[in-house]
C-alpha positions as CSV (number, residue, x, y, z in Angstrom):
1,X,2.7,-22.7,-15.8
2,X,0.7,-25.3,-16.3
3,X,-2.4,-26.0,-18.6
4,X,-4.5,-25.7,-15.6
5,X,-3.6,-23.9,-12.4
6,X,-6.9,-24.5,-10.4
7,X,-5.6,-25.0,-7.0
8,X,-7.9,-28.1,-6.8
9,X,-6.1,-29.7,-10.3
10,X,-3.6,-29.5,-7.5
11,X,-5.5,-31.0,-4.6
12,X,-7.4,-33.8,-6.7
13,X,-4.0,-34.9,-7.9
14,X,-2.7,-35.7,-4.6
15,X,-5.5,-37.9,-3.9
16,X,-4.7,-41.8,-3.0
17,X,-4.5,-44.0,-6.2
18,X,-7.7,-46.3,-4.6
19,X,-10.3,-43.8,-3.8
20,X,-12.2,-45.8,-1.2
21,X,-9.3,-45.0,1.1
22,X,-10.8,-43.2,4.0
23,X,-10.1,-39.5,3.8
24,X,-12.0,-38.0,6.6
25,X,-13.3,-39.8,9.8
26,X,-15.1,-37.0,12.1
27,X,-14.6,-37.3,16.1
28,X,-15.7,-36.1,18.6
29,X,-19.8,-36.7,18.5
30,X,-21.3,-39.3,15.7
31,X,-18.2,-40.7,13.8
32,X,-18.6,-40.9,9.8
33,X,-16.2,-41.8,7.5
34,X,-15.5,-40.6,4.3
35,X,-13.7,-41.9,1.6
36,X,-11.7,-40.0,-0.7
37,X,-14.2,-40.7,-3.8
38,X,-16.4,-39.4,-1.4
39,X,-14.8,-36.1,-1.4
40,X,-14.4,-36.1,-5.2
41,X,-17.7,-36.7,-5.5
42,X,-19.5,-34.6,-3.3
43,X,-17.3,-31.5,-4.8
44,X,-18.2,-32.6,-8.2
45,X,-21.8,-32.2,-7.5
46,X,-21.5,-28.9,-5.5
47,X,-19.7,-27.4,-8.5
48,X,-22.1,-28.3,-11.2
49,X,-24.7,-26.9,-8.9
50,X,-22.7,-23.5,-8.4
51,X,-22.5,-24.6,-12.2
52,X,-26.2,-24.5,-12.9
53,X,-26.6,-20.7,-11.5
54,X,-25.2,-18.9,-14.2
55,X,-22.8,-16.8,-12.0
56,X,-20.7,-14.1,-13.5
57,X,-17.2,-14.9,-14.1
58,X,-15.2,-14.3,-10.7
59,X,-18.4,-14.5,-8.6
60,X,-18.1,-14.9,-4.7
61,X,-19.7,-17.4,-3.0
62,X,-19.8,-16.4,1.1
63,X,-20.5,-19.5,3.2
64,X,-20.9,-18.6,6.8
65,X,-21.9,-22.2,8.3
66,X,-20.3,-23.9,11.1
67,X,-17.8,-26.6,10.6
68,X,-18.4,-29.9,8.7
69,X,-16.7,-31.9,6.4
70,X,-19.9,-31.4,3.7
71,X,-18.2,-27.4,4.1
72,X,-14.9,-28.5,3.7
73,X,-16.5,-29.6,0.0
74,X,-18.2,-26.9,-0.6
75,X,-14.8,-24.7,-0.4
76,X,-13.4,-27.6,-2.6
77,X,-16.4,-27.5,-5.7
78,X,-16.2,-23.3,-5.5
79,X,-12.4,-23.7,-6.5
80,X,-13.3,-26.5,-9.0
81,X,-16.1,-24.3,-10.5
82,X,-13.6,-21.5,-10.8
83,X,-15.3,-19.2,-8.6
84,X,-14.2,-17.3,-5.2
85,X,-14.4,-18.8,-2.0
86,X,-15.7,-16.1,1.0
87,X,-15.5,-17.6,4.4
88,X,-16.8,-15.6,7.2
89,X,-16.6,-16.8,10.7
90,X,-19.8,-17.8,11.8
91,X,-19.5,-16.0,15.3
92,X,-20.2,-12.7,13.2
93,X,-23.3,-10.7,13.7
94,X,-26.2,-8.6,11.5
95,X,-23.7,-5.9,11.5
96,X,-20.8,-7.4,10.3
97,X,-22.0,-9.5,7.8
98,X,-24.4,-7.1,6.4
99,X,-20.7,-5.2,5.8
100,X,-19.5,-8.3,4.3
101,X,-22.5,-9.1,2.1
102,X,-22.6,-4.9,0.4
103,X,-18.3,-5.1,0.1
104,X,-17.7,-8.0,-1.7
105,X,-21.3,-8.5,-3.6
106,X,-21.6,-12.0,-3.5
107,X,-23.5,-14.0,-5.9
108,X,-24.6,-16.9,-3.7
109,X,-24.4,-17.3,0.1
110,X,-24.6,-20.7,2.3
111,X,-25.3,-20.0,6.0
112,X,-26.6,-22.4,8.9
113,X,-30.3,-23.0,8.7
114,X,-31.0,-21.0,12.2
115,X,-29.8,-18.2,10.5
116,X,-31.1,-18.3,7.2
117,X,-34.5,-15.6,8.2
118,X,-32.6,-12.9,9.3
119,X,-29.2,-13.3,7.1
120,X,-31.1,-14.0,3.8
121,X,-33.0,-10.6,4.3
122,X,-29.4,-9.0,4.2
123,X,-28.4,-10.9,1.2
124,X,-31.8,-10.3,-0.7
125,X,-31.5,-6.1,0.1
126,X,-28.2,-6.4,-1.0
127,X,-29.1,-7.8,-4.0
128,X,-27.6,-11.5,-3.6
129,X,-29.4,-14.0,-5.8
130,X,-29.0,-17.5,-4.4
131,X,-29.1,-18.3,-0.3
132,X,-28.9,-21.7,0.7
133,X,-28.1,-23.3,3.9
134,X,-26.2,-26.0,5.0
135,X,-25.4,-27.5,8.7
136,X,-23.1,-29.6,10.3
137,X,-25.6,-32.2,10.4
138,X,-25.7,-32.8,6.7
139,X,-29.0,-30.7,6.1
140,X,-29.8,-27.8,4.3
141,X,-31.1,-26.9,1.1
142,X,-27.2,-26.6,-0.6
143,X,-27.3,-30.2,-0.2
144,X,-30.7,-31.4,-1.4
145,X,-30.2,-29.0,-4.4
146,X,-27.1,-30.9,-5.0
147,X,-27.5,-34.3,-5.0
148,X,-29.7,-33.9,-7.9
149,X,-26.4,-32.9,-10.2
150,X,-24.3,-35.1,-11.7
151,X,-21.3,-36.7,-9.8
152,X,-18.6,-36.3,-12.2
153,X,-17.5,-32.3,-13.1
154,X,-14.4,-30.7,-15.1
155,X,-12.3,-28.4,-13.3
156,X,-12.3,-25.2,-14.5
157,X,-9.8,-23.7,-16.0
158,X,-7.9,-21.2,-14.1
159,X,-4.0,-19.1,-14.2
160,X,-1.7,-19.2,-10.9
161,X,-2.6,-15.4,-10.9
162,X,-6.4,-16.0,-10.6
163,X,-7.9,-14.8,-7.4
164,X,-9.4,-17.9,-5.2
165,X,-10.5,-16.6,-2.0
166,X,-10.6,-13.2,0.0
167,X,-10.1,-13.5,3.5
168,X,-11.8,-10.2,5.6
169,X,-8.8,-8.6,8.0
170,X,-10.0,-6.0,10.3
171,X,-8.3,-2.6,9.6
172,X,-7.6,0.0,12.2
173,X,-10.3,2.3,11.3
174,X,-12.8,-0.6,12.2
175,X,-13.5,-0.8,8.3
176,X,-12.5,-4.7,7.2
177,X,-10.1,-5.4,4.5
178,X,-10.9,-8.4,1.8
179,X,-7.2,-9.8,1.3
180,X,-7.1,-11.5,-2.5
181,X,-5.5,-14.6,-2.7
182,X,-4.9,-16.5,-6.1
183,X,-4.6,-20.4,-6.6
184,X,-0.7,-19.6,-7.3
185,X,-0.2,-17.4,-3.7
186,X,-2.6,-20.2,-2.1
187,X,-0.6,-23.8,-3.7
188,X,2.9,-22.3,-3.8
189,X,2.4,-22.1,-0.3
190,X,1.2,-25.3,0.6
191,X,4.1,-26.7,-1.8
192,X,6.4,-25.2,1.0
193,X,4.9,-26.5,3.9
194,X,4.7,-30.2,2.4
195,X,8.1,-30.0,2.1
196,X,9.0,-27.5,5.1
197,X,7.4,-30.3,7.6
198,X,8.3,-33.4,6.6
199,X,4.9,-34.6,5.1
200,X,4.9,-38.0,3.9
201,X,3.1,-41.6,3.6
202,X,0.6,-42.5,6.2
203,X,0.4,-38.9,7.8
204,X,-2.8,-38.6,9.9
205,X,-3.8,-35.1,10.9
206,X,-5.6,-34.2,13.9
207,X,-7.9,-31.6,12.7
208,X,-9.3,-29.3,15.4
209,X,-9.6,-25.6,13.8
210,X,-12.1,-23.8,11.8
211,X,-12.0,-23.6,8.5
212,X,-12.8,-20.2,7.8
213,X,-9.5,-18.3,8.3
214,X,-6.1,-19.3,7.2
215,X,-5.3,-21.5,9.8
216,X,-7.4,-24.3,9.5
217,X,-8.4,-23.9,6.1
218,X,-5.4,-23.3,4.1
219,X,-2.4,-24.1,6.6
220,X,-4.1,-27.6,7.6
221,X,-6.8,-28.3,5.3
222,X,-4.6,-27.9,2.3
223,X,-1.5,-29.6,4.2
224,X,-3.5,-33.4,4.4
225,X,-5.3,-33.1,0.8
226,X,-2.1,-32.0,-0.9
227,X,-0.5,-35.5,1.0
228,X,-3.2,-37.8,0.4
229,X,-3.5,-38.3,4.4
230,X,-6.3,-38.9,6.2
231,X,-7.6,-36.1,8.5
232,X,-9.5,-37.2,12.1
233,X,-12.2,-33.9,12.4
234,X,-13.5,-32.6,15.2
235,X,-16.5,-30.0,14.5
236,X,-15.0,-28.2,17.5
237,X,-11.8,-28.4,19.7
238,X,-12.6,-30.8,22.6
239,X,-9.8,-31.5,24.5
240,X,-10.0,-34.7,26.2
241,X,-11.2,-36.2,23.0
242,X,-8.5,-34.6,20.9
243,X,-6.3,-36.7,23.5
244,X,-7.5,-39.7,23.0
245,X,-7.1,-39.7,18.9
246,X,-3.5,-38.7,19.3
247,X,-2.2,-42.4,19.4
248,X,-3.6,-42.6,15.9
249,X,-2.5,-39.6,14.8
250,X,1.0,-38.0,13.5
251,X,0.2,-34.7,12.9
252,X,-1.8,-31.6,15.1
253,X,-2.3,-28.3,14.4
254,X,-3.3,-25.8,17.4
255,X,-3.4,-22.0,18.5
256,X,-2.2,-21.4,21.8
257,X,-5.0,-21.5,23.5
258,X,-5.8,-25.1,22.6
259,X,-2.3,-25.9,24.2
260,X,-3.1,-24.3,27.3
261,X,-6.0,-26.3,27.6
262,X,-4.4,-29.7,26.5
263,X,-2.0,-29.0,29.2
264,X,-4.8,-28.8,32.1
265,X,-5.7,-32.2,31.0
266,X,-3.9,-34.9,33.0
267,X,-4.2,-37.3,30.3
268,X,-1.9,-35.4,28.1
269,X,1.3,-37.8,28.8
270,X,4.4,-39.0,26.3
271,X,2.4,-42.0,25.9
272,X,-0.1,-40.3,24.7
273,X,1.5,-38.5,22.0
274,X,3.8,-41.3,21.2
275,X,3.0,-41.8,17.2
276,X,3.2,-38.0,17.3
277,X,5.6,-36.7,14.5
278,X,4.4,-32.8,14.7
279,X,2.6,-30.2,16.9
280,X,2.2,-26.8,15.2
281,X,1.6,-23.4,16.9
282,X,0.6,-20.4,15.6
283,X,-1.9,-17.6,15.0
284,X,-1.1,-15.9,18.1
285,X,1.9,-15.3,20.6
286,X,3.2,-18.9,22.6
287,X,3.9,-18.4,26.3
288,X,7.3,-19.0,27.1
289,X,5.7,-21.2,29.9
290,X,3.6,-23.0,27.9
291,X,6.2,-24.3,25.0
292,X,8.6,-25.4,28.1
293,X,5.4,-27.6,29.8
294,X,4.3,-29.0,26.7
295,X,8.3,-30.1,26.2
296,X,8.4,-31.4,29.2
297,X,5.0,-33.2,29.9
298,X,5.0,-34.6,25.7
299,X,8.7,-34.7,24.9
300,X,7.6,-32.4,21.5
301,X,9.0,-29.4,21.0
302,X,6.4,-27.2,19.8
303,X,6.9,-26.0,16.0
304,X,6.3,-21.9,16.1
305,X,5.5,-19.9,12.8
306,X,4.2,-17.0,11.2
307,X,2.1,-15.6,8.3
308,X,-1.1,-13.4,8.2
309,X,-4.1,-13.8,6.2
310,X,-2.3,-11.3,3.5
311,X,0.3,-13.4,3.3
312,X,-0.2,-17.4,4.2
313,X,2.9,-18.4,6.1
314,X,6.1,-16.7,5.9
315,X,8.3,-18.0,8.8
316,X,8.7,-21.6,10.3
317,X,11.0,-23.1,13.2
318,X,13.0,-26.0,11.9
319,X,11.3,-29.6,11.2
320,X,14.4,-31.1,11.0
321,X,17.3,-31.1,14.0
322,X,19.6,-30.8,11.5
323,X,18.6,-27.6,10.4
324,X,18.3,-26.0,13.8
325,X,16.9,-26.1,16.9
326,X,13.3,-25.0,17.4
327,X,13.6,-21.6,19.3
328,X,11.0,-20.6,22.1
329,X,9.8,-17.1,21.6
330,X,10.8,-17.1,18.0
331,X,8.8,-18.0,14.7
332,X,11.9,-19.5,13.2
333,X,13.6,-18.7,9.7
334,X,12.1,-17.7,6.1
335,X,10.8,-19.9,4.2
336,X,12.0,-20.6,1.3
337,X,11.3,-18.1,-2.0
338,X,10.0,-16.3,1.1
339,X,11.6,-12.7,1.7
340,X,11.4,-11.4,5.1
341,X,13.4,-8.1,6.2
342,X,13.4,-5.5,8.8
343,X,13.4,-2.1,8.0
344,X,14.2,0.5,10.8
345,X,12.2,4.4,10.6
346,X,15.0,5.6,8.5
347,X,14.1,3.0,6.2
348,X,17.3,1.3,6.6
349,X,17.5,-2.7,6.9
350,X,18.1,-2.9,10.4
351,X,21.0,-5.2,11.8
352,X,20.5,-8.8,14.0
353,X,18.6,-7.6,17.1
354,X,17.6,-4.1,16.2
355,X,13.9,-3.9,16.2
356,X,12.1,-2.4,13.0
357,X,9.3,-3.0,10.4
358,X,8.5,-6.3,9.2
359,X,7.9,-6.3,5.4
360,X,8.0,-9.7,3.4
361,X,7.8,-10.8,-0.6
362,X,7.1,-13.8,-2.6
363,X,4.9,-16.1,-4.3
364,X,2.4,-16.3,-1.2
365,X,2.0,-12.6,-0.9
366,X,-1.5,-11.6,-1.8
367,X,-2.5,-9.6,-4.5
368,X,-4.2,-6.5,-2.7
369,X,-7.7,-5.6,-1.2
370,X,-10.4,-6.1,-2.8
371,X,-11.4,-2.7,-4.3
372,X,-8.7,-1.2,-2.2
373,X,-6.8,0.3,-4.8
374,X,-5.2,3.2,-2.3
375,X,-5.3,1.4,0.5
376,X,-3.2,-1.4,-1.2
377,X,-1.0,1.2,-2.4
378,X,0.1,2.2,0.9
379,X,0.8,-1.1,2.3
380,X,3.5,-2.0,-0.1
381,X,6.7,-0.3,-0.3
382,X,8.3,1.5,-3.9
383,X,10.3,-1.9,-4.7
384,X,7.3,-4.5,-4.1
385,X,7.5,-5.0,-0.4
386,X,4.3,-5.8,1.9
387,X,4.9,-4.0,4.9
388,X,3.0,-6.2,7.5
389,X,2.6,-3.7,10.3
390,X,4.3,-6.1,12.5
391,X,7.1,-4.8,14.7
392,X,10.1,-7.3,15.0
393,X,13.9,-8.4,14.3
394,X,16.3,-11.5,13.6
395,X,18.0,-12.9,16.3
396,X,21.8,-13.4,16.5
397,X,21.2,-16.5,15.0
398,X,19.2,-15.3,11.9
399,X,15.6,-16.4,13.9
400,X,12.4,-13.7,13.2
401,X,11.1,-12.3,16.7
402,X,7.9,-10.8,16.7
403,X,7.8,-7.6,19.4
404,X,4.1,-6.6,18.7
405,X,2.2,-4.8,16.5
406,X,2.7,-1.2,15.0
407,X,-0.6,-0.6,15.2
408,X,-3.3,-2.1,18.2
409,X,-4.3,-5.3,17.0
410,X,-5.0,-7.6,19.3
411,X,-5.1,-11.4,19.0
412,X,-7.3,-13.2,21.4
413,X,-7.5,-17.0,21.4
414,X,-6.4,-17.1,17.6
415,X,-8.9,-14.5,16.6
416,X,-7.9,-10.6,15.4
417,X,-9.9,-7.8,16.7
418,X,-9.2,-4.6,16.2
419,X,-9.8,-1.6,19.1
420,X,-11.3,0.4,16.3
421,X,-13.9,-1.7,15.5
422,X,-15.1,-2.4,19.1
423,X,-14.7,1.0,19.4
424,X,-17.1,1.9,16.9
425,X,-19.8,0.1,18.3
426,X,-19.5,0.9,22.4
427,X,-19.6,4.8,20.6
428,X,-22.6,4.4,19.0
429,X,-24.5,2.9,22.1
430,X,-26.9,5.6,24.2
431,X,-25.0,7.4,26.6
432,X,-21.6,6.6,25.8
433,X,-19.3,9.5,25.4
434,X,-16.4,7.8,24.1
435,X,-14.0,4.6,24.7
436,X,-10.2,2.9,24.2
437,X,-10.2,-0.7,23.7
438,X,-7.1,-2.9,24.2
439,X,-5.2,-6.1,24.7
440,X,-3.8,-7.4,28.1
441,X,-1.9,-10.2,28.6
442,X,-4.0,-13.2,29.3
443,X,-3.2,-17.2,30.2
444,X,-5.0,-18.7,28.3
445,X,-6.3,-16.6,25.3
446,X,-2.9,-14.6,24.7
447,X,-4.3,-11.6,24.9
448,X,-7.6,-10.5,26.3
449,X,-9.6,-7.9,25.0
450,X,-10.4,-4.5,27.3
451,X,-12.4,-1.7,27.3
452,X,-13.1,1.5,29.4
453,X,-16.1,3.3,29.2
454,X,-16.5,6.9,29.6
455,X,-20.1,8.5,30.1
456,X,-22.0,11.5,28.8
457,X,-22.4,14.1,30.9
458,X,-25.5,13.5,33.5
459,X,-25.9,9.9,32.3
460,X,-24.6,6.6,34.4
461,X,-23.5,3.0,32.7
462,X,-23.8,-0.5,33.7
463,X,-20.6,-2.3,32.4
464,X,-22.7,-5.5,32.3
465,X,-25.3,-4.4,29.7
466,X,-22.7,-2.3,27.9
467,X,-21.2,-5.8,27.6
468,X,-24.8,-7.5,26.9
469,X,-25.4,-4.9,24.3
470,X,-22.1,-6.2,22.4
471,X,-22.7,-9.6,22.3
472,X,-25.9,-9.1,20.1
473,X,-24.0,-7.3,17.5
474,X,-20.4,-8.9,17.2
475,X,-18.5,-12.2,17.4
476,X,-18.1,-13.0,21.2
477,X,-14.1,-12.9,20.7
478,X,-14.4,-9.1,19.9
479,X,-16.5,-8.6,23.2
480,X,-14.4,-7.2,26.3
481,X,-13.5,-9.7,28.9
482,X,-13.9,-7.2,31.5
483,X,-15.3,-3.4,31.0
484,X,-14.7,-0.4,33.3
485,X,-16.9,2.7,33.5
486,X,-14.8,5.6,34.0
487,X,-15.0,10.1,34.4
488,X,-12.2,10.8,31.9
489,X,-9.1,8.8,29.4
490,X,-5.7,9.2,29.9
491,X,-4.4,11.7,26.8
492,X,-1.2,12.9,25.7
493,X,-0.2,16.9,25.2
494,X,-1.8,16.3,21.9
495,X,-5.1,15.1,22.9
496,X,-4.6,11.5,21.7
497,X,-5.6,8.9,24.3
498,X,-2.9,7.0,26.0
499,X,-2.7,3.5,25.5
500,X,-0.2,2.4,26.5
501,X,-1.3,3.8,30.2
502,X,-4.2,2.2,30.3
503,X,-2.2,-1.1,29.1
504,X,-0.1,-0.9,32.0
505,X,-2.8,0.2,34.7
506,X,-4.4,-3.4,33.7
507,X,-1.7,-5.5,33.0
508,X,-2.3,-8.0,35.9
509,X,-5.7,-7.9,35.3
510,X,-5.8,-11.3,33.9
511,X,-2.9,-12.8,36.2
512,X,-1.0,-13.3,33.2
């Protein structure tokens, strides 16, 4: 323990010894560079604005804006201020963040200007006392309120076991969870990693994911600050672009649909990535196909892991060759101070290559749902496991091999959904007697999301507007890829509907 365990006591640190380094140069549109007193600066001011509010100790502060490097310090001044960071994905809809906005009660929000009439309505009913808004252009009122505070600020003071951020992870009954991580789960993490992958002097990060979910926030994000390296940012994945930064880059971080589409690019060559120390996958399942191609066409071997937004990372592949090779179809070994076992449905730790449940402790594990007290409850086990509701087992050679899910989740380009939750809405919709939602293999997104449509009695459906109707209400990568209208669902002698049929009936459907 230290005197202060603010995760960004942490960050700051790490920051360059001459502060007019550049930290940040953005790509892929107008390119602006900014220094790491920038950074410092800019958080300072955003936390004694957060500051100036008066906010209750442990107030939330939801930001749903799209990417930017002026959002990357927003996340940085609410850990400064001592508050609790809320990112929501700015793909979601009315619905869902109306949910958001009553569950977690935040005290401020930030959203994108073009939003700000019909989201600040839901904040205001919901009793949320400061909306601002912010935009990747550097505009919005967070900013102009801002840069009338001063540009120094004192980091609060805050314990390893003090919560820092919830991250919202559909549940099956369509009904999101609010994971609670603390600045201890958050930096113990990132401690790993630094170490784990070899960061070290004149690292430059390609940075290409959003920053609202683990991945690009946490995994990456944290990964350059807590090195002092310089990140090149691209608002949004671009391919061809991305390309043409590798040669001054070391490090990229990806999903696997963002390999896929590296690989269509002819441009992608060894030459290309010949400064390149590091390519990380995760966040969804790697194609066998597409890890052998990207060896073959880059001469990297792409670096699989695993973790969950309950969790941060709890798996890697080897950095080093020394260590082990890096294992196609496997998300490596556990990391260190990281316990990872399989348990099969006798409860019993199952043996190399038997299949079981995947449950996991340490330092990184999160503290429970937010005001889930049951529900938390029941996902750990009597002697302090979190069981992760992944299905999977270690390899002859002590590698982690992820089968699937216990329950349906389904993860699309990166992205959760949840059956349930889609569910819910198609149900709800005129003339819709009920539905099953579900994951098919897919080449470029991993999986891609399904549905089939059964009608009321008497009434007719047009899978297009069905599909119309959906994108008005939730995040396009929760909306089916394809939709079919049919008389009855498969069920079981118990009456439950058959997945697993309706999975195979439509497991080409994609070509995959």
């Amino acid at each position: 323990m230290t005197l202060n365990d603010n995760l960004f006591v942490a960050l700051r640190g790490a920051f360059p010894q001459d502060l007019d380094e550049p930290a940040i140069e953005t790509a892929g549109g107008e390119t602006l560079v900014y220094t790491w007193r920038d950074l410092d600066r800019g958080s300072a001011m955003l936390a004694n604005l957060l500051a100036s509010l008066d906010l209750p100790a442990g107030a939330r502060v939801a930001a749903q804006t799209e990417k930017s490097v002026e959002a990357l310090m927003l996340y940085l001044a609410v850990l400064r201020a001592g508050f609790v960071y809320l990112p929501l994905n700015p793909a979601y809809q009315g619905a869902e963040v109306e949910y958001f906005v009553h569950d977690a009660e935040p005290s401020v929000v930030v959203c994108a200007s073009r939003n700000f009439s019909w989201l600040s309505k839901i904040a205001f009913k919901a009793g949320v006392q400061h909306v601002f808004t912010l935009n990747d252009d550097r505009s919005g009122s967070l900013l102009d309120r801002a840069a009338h505070q001063p540009d120094e600020h004192t980091p609060a003071r805050r314990s390893a076991d003090d919560l820092a951020a919830i991250l919202y992870t559909s549940g099956t009954t369509g009904r999101s969870k609010g994971a609670m991580l603390s600045h201890g789960n958050l930096l113990s993490n990132a401690l790993t990693l630094k170490d784990q992958w070899g960061w070290r002097p004149g690292d430059v990060l390609v940075h290409a994911l959003p920053i609202f979910h683990v991945h690009g926030l946490f995994v990456a994000s944290h990964g350059a600050l807590l090195n002092g390296s310089r990140m090149i940012w691209f608002g949004k994945f671009l391919p061809k672009a991305v390309i043409d930064r590798l040669p001054s880059a070391t490090v990229f971080m990806g999903v696997p649909t963002m390999y896929v589409r590296l690989l269509a690019e002819a441009a992608l060559t060894e030459a290309a990535c010949r400064g390149m120390r590091l390519f990380v996958s995760g966040s969804a399942p790697l194609l066998a196909e597409t890890f052998d191609e990207f060896r073959t066409r880059t001469g990297h071997t792409l670096l699989e892991r695993y973790g969950m937004s309950e969790t941060l990372m709890l798996t890697s592949n080897p950095y080093d060759a020394h260590d082990g090779e890096r294992r196609g179809g496997t998300v490596g070994f556990p990391l260190p101070g990281v316990g990872v076992r399989v348990r099969d449905d006798k409860g019993l730790v199952a043996p190399p290559g038997e299949i079981g449940d995947i449950e996991v402790k340490g330092p990184n594990v999160f503290r429970g749902y937010w005001r889930m007290p049951d529900k938390t409850k029941e996902e750990f086990t009597s002697d302090g496991w979190f069981i992760t509701g992944d299905l999977g087992k270690f390899d002859e050679r002590g590698y982690v091999v992820i089968v699937g899910r216990r329950k349906d989740l389904i993860i699309t380009g990166g992205y959760n959904v949840y059956p349930a939750e889609v569910e819910g809405y198609l149900n709800e919709m005129t003339d819709v007697a009920e539905s099953a939602v579900f994951g098919v293999l897919h080449p470029d997104f991993g999986e891609g999301v399904v549905a089939v449509v059964v009608p009321s009695a008497g009434s007719a459906l047009d899978a297009e507007s069905l599909i119309a109707a959906l994108k008005a209400r939730i995040a396009g990568f929760k909306v089916p890829k394809q939709l079919f209208v049919v008389n009855d669902l498969p069920r079981n002698a118990m009456g439950k509907v058959q997945k697993n049929v309706l999975r195979e009936q439509h497991r080409n459907l994609f070509g995959a």
